[in-house]
Every structure is written in structure tokens, then in C-alpha cells.
C-alpha positions as a Python dict, from the first residue, in 0.01 Angstrom:
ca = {
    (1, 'X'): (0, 0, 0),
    (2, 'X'): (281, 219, 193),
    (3, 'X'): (526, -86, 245),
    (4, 'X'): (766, 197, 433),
    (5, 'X'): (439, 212, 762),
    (6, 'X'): (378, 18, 993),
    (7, 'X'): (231, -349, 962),
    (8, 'X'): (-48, -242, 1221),
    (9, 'X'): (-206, 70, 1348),
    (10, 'X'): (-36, 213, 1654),
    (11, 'X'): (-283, 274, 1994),
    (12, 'X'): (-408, 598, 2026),
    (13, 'X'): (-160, 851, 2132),
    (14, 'X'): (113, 545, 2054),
    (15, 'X'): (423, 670, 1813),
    (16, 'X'): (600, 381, 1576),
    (17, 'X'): (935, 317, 1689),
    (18, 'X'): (1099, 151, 1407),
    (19, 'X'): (1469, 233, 1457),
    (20, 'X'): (1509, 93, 1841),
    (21, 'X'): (1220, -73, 1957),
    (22, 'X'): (1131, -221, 2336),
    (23, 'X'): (1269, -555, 2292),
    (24, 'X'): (1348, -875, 2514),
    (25, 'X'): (1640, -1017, 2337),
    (26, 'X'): (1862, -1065, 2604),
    (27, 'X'): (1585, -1346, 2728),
    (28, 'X'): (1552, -1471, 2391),
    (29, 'X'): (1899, -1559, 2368),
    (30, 'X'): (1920, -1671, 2697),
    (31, 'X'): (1635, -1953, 2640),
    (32, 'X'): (1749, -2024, 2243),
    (33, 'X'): (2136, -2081, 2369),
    (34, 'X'): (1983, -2300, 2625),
    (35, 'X'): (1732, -2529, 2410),
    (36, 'X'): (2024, -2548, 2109),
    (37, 'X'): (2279, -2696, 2382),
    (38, 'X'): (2105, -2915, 2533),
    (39, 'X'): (1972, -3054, 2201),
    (40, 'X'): (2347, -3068, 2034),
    (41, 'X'): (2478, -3246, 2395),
    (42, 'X'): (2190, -3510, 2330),
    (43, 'X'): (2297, -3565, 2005),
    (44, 'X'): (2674, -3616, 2103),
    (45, 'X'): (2623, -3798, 2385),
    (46, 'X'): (2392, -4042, 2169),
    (47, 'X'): (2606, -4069, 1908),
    (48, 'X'): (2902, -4130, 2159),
    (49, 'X'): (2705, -4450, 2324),
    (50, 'X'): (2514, -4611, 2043),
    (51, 'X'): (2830, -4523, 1731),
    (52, 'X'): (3125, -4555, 1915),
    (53, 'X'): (3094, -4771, 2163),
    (54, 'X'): (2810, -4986, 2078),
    (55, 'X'): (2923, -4966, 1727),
    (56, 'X'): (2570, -4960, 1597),
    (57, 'X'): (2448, -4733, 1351),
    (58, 'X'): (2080, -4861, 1332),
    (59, 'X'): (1749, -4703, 1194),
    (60, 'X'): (1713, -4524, 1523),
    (61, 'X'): (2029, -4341, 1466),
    (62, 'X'): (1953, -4230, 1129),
    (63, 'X'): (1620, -4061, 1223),
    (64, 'X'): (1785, -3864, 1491),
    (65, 'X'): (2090, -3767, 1218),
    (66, 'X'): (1801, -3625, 1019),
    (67, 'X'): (1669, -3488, 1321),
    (68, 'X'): (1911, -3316, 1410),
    (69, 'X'): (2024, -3143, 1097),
    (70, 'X'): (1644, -3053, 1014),
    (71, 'X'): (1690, -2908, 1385),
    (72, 'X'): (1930, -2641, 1270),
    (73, 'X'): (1659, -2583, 997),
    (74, 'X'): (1426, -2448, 1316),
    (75, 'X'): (1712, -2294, 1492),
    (76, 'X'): (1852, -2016, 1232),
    (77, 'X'): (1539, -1875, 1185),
    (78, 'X'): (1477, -1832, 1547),
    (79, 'X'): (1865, -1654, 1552),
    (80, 'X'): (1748, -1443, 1249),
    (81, 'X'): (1444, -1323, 1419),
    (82, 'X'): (1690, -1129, 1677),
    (83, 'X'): (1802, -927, 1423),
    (84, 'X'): (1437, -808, 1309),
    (85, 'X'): (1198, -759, 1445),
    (86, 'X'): (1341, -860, 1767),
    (87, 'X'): (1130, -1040, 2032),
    (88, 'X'): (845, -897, 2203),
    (89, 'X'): (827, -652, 1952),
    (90, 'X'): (485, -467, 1907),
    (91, 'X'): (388, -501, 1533),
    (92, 'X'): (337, -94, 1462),
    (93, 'X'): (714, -86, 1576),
    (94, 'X'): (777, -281, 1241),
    (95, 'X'): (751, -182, 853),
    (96, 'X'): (536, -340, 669),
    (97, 'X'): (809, -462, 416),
    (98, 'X'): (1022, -627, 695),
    (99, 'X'): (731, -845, 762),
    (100, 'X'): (811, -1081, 451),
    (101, 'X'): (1144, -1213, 590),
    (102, 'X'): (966, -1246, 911),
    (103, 'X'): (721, -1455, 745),
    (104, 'X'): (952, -1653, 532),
    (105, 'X'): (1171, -1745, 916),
    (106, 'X'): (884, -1857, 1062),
    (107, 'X'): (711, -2092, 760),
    (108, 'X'): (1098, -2229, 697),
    (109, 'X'): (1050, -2332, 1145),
    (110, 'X'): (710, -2449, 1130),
    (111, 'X'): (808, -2694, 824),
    (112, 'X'): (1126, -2827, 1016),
    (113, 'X'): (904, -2836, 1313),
    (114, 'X'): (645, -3027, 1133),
    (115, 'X'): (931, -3292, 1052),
    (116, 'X'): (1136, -3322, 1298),
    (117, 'X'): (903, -3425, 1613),
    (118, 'X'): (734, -3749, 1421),
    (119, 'X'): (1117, -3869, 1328),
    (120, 'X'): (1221, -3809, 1693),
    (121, 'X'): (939, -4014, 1834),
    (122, 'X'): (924, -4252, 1624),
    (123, 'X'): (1262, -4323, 1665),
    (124, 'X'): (1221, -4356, 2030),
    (125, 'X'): (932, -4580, 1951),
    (126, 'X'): (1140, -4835, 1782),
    (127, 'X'): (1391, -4843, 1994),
    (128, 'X'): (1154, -4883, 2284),
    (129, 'X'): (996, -5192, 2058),
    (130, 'X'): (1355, -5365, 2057),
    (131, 'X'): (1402, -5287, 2427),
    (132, 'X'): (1057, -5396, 2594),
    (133, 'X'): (942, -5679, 2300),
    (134, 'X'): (1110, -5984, 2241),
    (135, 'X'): (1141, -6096, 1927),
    (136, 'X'): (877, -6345, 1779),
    (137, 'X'): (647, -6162, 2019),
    (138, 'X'): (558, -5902, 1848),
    (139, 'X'): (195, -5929, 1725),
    (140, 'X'): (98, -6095, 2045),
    (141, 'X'): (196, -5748, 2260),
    (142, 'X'): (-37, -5487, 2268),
    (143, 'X'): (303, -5271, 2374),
    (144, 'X'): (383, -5311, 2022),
    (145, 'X'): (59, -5227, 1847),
    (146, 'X'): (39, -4922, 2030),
    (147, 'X'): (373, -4813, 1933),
    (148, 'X'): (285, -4916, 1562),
    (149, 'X'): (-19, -4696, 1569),
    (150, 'X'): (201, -4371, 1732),
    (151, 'X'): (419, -4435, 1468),
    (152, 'X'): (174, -4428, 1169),
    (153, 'X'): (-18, -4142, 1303),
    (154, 'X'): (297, -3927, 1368),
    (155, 'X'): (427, -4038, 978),
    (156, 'X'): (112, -3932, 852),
    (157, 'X'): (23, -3662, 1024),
    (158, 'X'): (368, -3508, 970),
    (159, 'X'): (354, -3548, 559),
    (160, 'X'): (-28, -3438, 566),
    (161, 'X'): (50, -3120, 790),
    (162, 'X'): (416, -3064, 585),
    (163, 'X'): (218, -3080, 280),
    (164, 'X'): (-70, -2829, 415),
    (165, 'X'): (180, -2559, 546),
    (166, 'X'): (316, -2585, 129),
    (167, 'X'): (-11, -2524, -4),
    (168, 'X'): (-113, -2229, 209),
    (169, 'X'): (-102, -1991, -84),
    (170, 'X'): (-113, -2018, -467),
    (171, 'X'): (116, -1935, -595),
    (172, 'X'): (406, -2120, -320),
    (173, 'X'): (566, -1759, -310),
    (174, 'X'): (288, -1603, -173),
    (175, 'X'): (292, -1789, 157),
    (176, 'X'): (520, -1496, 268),
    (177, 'X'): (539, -1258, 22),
    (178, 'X'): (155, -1062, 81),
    (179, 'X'): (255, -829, -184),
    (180, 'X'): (169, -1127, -492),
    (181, 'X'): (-111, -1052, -668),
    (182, 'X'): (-337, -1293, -746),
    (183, 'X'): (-321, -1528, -495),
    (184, 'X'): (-519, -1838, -348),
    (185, 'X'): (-482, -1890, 4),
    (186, 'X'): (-620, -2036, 333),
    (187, 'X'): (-562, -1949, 719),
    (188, 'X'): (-313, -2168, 886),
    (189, 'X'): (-450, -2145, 1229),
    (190, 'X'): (-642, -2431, 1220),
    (191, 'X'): (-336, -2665, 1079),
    (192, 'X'): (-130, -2568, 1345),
    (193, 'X'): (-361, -2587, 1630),
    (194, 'X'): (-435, -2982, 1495),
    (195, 'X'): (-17, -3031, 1438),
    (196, 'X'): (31, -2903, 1838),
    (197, 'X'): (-241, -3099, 1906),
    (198, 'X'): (-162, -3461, 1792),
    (199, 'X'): (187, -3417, 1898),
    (200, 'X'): (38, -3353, 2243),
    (201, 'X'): (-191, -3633, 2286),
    (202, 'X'): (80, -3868, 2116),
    (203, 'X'): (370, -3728, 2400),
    (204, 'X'): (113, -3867, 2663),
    (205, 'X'): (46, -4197, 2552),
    (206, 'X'): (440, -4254, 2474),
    (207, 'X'): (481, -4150, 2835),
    (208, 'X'): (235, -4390, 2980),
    (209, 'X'): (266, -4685, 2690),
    (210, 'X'): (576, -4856, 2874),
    (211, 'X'): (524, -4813, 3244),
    (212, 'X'): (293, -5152, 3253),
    (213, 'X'): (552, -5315, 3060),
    (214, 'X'): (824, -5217, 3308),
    (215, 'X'): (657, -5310, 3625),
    (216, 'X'): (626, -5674, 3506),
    (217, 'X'): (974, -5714, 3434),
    (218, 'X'): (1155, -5962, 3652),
    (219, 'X'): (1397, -5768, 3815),
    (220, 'X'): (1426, -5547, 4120),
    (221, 'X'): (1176, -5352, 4206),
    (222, 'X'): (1439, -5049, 4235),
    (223, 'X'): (1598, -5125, 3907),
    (224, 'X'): (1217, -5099, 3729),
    (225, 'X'): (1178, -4787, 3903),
    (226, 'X'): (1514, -4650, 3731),
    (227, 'X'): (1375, -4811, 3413),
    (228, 'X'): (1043, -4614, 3487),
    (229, 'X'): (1198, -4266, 3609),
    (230, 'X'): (1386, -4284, 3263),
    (231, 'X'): (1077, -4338, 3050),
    (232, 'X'): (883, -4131, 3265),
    (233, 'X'): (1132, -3829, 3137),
    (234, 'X'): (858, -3810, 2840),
    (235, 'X'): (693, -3576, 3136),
    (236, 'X'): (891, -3285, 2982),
    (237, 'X'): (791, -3347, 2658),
    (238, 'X'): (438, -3341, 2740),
    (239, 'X'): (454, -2993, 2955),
    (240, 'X'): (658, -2828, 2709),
    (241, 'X'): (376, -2925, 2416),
    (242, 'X'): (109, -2855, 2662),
    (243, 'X'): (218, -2471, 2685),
    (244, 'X'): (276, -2520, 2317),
    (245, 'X'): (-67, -2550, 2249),
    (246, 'X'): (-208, -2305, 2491),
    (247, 'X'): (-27, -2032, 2324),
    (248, 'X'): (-83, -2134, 1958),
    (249, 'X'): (-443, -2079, 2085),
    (250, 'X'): (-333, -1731, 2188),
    (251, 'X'): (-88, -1643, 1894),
    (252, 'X'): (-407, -1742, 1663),
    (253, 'X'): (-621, -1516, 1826),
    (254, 'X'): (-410, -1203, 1869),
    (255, 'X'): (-429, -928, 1699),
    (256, 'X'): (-36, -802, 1748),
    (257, 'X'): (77, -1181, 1612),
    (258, 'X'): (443, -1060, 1593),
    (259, 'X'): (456, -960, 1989),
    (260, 'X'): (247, -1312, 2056),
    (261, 'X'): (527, -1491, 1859),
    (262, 'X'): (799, -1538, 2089),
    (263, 'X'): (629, -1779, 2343),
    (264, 'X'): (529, -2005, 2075),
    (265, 'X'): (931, -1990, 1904),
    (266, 'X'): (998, -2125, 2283),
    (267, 'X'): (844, -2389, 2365),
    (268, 'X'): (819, -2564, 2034),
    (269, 'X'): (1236, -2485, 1999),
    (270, 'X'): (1197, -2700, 2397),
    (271, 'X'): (976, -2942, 2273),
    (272, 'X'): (1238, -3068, 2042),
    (273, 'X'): (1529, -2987, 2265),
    (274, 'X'): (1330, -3233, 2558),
    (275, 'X'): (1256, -3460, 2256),
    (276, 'X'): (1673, -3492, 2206),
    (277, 'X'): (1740, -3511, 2544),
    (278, 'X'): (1439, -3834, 2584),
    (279, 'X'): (1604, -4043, 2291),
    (280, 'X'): (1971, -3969, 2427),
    (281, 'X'): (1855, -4109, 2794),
    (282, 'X'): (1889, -4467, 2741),
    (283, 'X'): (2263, -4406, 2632),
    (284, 'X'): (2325, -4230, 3004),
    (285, 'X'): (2423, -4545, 3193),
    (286, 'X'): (2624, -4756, 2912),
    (287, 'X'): (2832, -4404, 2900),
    (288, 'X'): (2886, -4399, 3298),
    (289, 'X'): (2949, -4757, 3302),
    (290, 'X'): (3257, -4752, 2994),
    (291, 'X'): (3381, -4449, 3102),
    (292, 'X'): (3449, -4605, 3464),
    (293, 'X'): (3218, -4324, 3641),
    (294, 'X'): (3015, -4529, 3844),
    (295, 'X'): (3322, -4737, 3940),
    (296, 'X'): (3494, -4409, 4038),
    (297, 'X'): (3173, -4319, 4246),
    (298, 'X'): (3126, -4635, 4395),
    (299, 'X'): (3486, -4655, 4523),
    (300, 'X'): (3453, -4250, 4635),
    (301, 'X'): (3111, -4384, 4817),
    (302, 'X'): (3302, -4688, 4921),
    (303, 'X'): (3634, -4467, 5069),
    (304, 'X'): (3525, -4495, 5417),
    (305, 'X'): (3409, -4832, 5442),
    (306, 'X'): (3689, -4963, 5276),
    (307, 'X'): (3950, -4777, 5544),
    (308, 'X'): (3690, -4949, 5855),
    (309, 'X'): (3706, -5277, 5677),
    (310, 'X'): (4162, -5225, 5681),
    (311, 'X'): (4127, -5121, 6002),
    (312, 'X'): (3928, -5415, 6145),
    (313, 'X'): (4123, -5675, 5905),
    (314, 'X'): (4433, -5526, 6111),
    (315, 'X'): (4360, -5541, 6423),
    (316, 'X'): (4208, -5898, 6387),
    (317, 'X'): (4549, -5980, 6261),
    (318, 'X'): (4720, -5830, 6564),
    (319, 'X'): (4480, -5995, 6810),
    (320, 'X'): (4549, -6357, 6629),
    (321, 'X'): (4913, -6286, 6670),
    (322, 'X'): (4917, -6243, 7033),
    (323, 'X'): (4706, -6573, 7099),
    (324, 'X'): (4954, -6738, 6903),
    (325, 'X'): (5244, -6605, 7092),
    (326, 'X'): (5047, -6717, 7423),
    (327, 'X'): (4974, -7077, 7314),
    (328, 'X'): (5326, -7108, 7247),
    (329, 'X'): (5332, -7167, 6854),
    (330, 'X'): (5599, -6979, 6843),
    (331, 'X'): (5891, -7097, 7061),
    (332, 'X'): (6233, -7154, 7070),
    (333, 'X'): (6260, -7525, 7000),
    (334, 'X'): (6022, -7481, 6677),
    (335, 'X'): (5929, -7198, 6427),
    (336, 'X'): (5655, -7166, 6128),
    (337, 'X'): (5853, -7283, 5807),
    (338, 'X'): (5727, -6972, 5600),
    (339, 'X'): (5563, -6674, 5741),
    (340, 'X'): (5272, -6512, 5519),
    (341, 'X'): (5268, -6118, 5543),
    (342, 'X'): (4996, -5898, 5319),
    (343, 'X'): (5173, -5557, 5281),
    (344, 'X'): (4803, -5418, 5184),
    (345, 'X'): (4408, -5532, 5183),
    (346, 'X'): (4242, -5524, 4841),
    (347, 'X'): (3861, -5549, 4800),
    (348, 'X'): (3739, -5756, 4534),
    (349, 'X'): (3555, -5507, 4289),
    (350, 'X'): (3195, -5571, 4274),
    (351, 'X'): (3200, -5543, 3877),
    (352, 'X'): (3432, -5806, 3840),
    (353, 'X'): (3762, -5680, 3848),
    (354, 'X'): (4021, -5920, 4022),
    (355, 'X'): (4300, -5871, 4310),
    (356, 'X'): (4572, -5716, 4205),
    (357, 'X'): (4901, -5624, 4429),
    (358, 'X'): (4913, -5889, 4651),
    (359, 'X'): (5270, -5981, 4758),
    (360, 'X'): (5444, -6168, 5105),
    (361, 'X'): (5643, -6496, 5083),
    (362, 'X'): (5623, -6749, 4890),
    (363, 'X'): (5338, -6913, 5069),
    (364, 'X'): (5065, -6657, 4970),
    (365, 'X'): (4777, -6766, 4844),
    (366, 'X'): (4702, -6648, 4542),
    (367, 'X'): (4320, -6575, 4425),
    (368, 'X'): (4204, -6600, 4079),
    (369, 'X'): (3838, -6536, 3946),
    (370, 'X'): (3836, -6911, 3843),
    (371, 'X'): (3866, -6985, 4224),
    (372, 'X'): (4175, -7110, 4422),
    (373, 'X'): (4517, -7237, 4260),
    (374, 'X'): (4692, -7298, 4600),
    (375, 'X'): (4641, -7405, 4937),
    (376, 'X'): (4859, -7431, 5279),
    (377, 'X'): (4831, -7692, 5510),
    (378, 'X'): (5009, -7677, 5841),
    (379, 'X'): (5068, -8035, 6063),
    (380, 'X'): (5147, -7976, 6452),
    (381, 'X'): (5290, -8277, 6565),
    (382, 'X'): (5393, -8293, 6948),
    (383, 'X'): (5659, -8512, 7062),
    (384, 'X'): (5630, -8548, 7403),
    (385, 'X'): (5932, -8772, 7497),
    (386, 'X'): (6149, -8441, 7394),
    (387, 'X'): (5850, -8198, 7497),
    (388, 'X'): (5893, -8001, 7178),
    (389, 'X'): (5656, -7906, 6932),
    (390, 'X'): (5708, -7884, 6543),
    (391, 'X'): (5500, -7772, 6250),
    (392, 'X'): (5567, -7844, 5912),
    (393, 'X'): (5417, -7711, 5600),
    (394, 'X'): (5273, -7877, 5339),
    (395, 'X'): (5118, -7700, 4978),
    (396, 'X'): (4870, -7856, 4767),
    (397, 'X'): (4785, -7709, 4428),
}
């Protein structure tokens, strides 16, 4: 065995290239960087909303912790594979020595693989179960035994398909080292055809398992279809698994496995980046809502309404003034006892927050959330032996 040749037989008229080989890295890294960041923002921004300001650390969390550290476990591999053979890589550009580290990468990301989906789903699964099923409910919601099967089917198809990918070869070292003699093994294909395939049809019945649910909720129908739109996100999940299958079919089937490799890296390093970004979804609008963003938007929406409503509150004002003056309220012989002047117009915010800033004399009424502490009353009295009119003031609390 000449370890020092290449791990396939070059075309004819084809020379090995095994110093610089045609490679797509650049893409590679373009698509890796991509998947890793939006899978460590998820995280974050999950552990921002549910830890720190929900102050909850439940199961949920603690399967997407694991998640999360098992997803490293996919990701270095996938970094190492840069360095050799490179991506898109034709196997007769490669020794046939190099290709036991290349092995070893890729059974180290299909075992973290094989882990980390069923923890990530079923950890949307039970969160789901505390969102859409009330408690003492349980057993009479078909919601929840669907989610309870899911769940056992990802649990044991994940240990049965963990355990397979171990017992590949006899001895365990031989799964990636082809140069052990004896051995005992089987081919893989099969396992991981099955593995893309479970996770598939599970991806589609979590998508659809919670849109009845939501569209019998008593609320708005626009506030279901937010609820829905967020669920529905699962969409990704099931596209990127999708193409994950259909080129596990391929990579099974080809003959130059290591240039057939890279497309199935991809979209089962996106299948668990859309699976991080699906579990950190529901955190979105607590987020917004603490961080005052959607106040911020809603008074940046709001701006120009708010300057109409001044406007209008001011000219009313002015107009009311002048039919006063007309109806001779205000005349020589008798004058308003206080005078009540708003320097500015505040809007009540819709989320609860009360007037602030208010200020005139000290007849201004002052509102509270608790309704109001203080009213005005003005008498007009006419005496018409001395053809004068007076008003006087009275304040009730």
C-alpha cells in the first residue's frame, strides 16, 4: 500500500496535484463564518431573554447549553478540513495517508451532528408544550402527544444512530484509520441516509404540529398570524434538511467522496445553525419589548402624528380663546381667578407609561393612572342691577 499516492486513480491524461490543488475555500469560509454566527447570536440572544431577564434557567436552556458546546464539536472539524484537503478537492489531488485525519474530522461531525439536532428539537418541543398546553391538560391534547412522540423518536433515534456511527469498525480505531489490520466493519451509508431522514420528516411535522393550535387561540387574528409566522420559521429547517438528504444520496453514491463532501458539511452545519436561530425566536419580542425598541419605533412611527395632533390641540386652543374674548368673559369689571396654561402636549403612552412634564398654575389638573385627583369648577354669576359679570373658582378634590 503506497500511503505517499493518491487516495484514487487520476482520469486519463489527469496529473495529481498534491502541493496546491483547485480549491473553493474562499466559499467555504464564507458559508462556515456565516452558519457559526448566526448559531452563536441565537445562543446569546437566548440566553440574554430567558437567563437574564426572565431569570429562568429551565430544562430548555440546558439542552441548548449542551447544544451549543457539542456545536463547536461539528464546527472545528469543518475549520480543520480547510487546511487539508481543502474543499472541492478532487480525491487523486490527496495522499492516501492524509485521508485518516480527514476521516477522523468528519466521524468526530457526524457524532456531534447525530446529538445535537434531537437536543435542539426537543427542546423546542417542550417549550412549545408549556407555551400552547395548559397545565392539567395535558393527556387530553393531541398537541401534546404528538410532541411526546417527536421527542421519543428523536431521543432514540439519536442514541441508536450515535451508537451505530461507534460501532462502524472493530476495532473503534479503525473507523478512520484503513491501515488496521484485522478489522470488522460495515458501510455507513445506509445509517446516515436513515439519520437525514428522520430528522427530515420530524422538521415537518414540528412545523405543521402547532399551526391548528394557534388559529384557535382567542386573540387577534393578526397577533395568531405573528404567533404562526414565528412557528412557521421551522420552514428553514425543513429546506436546509431537505438538501441535506438529497446530497447524502449523492455523497453515498460518488465515487470522488472527498470532492462530494463539501455540500453535505453545508447544509447539515445550516441545519443546526436554522435549528439555533428557531429555539432563540420566541425570545425576539420579550428582548424588543425590555430593551424599549418597539417603544422607540412606535414613537419614531408615531413622530408625525404626534406633531398633527400639537398642532390641532393648538389651534383649538387659540380658536376657544377668541370666542371667549367675544362673549365677553374676559372684561374689565371681572377676570378668571387663575388662568391654566400647558407649556407642552404629552400623549399618554400606549404601554402604560404616565404624563410626565406637565406644569401652568396652580389650577392644573393633574392626571394620574388611578384616574383624576382634582377638578375645577367655574360659577358665572351675573348681577344685573350693576351689569357686571363675575366668575369665581371653586376646586374639588
Amino acid at each position: 500500500m503506497d500511503l505517499d499516492g493518491p487516495a484514487l486513480a487520476p482520469p486519463e491524461g489527469v496529473t495529481s496535484n498534491f502541493d496546491n490543488p483547485d480549491n473553493q475555500n474562499e466559499l467555504a469560509l464564507g458559508v462556515l463564518v456565516t452558519c457559526v454566527a448566526i448559531a452563536t447570536f441565537s445562543f446569546l440572544l437566548r440566553a440574554y431573554g430567558r437567563i437574564y431577564l426572565l431569570r429562568r434557567f429551565q430544562i430548555e436552556e440546558a439542552l441548548v447549553t449542551i447544544s451549543y458546546g457539542l456545536f463547536w464539536g461539528c464546527a472545528w472539524p469543518t475549520f480543520e478540513l480547510l487546511k487539508k484537503p481543502g474543499y472541492f478537492v478532487h480525491q487523486w489531488d490527496i495522499r492516501l495517508r492524509d485521508l485518516i485525519p480527514i476521516t477522523y474530522w468528519i466521524f468526530i461531525f457526524g457524532v456531534c451532528y447525530s446529538i445535537i439536532l434531537p437536543l435542539l428539537k426537543v427542546a423546542i418541543l417542550v417549550e412549545w408544550c408549556r407555551i400552547f398546553v395548559p397545565k392539567g391538560m395535558r393527556t387530553k391534547s393531541y398537541f401534546w402527544w404528538a410532541a411526546v412522540v417527536i421527542i421519543v423518536l428523536q431521543i432514540l433515534g439519536g442514541i441508536a444512530i450515535v451508537i451505530l456511527l461507534n460501532l462502524r469498525c472493530i476495532p473503534h480505531t479503525a473507523i478512520w484509520d484503513f491501515t488496521i489490520e484485522p478489522k470488522k466493519c460495515f458501510d455507513q451509508h445506509m445509517v446516515e441516509v436513515v439519520s437525514a431522514s428522520i430528522h427530515l420528516a420530524c422538521d415537518f411535522a414540528i412545523l405543521l404540529l402547532p399551526q391548528r393550535v394557534i388559529w384557535t387561540l382567542q386573540m387577534p387574528w393578526q397577533k395568531r398570524l405573528g404567533v404562526s409566522i414565528i412557528c412557521g420559521l421551522g420552514v428553514l429547517a425543513c429546506v436546509s434538511a431537505s438538501f441535506r438528504l438529497a446530497v447524502t444520496v449523492s455523497y453515498g453514491k460518488a465515487e470522488d467522496a472527498i470532492y462530494h463532501l463539501p455540500p453535505v458539511a453545508f447544509w447539515a452545519t445550516t441545519e443546526m445553525a436554522c435549528g439555533f436561530f428557531i429555539v432563540s425566536v420566541p425570545c425576539i419580542p420579550r428582548i424588543l419589548r425590555d430593551t424599549g425598541v418597539i417603544t422607540k419605533i412606535k414613537n419614531t412611527l408615531g413622530g408625525t402624528t404626534n406633531a398633527k395632533s400639537s398642532q390641532m390641540y393648538a389651534e383649538r386652543n387659540r380658536h376657544n380663546h377668541l370666542h371667549h374674548s367675544s362673549t365677553g368673559l374676559s372684561s374689565n369689571h371681572g377676570k378668571l381667578a387663575t388662568t391654566t396654561t400647558v407649556s407642552s402636549y404629552h400623549k399618554l403612552d400606549e404601554d402604560g407609561i404616565p404624563m410626565r412634564g406637565l406644569s401652568g398654575s396652580e389650577s392644573t389638573e393633574h392626571l394620574h393612572g388611578d384616574g383624576i385627583t382634582r377638578t375645577t369648577q367655574i360659577t358665572i354669576t351675573d348681577d344685573s342691577h350693576s351689569g357686571s359679570t363675575s366668575m369665581r373658582p371653586s376646586v374639588k378634590y
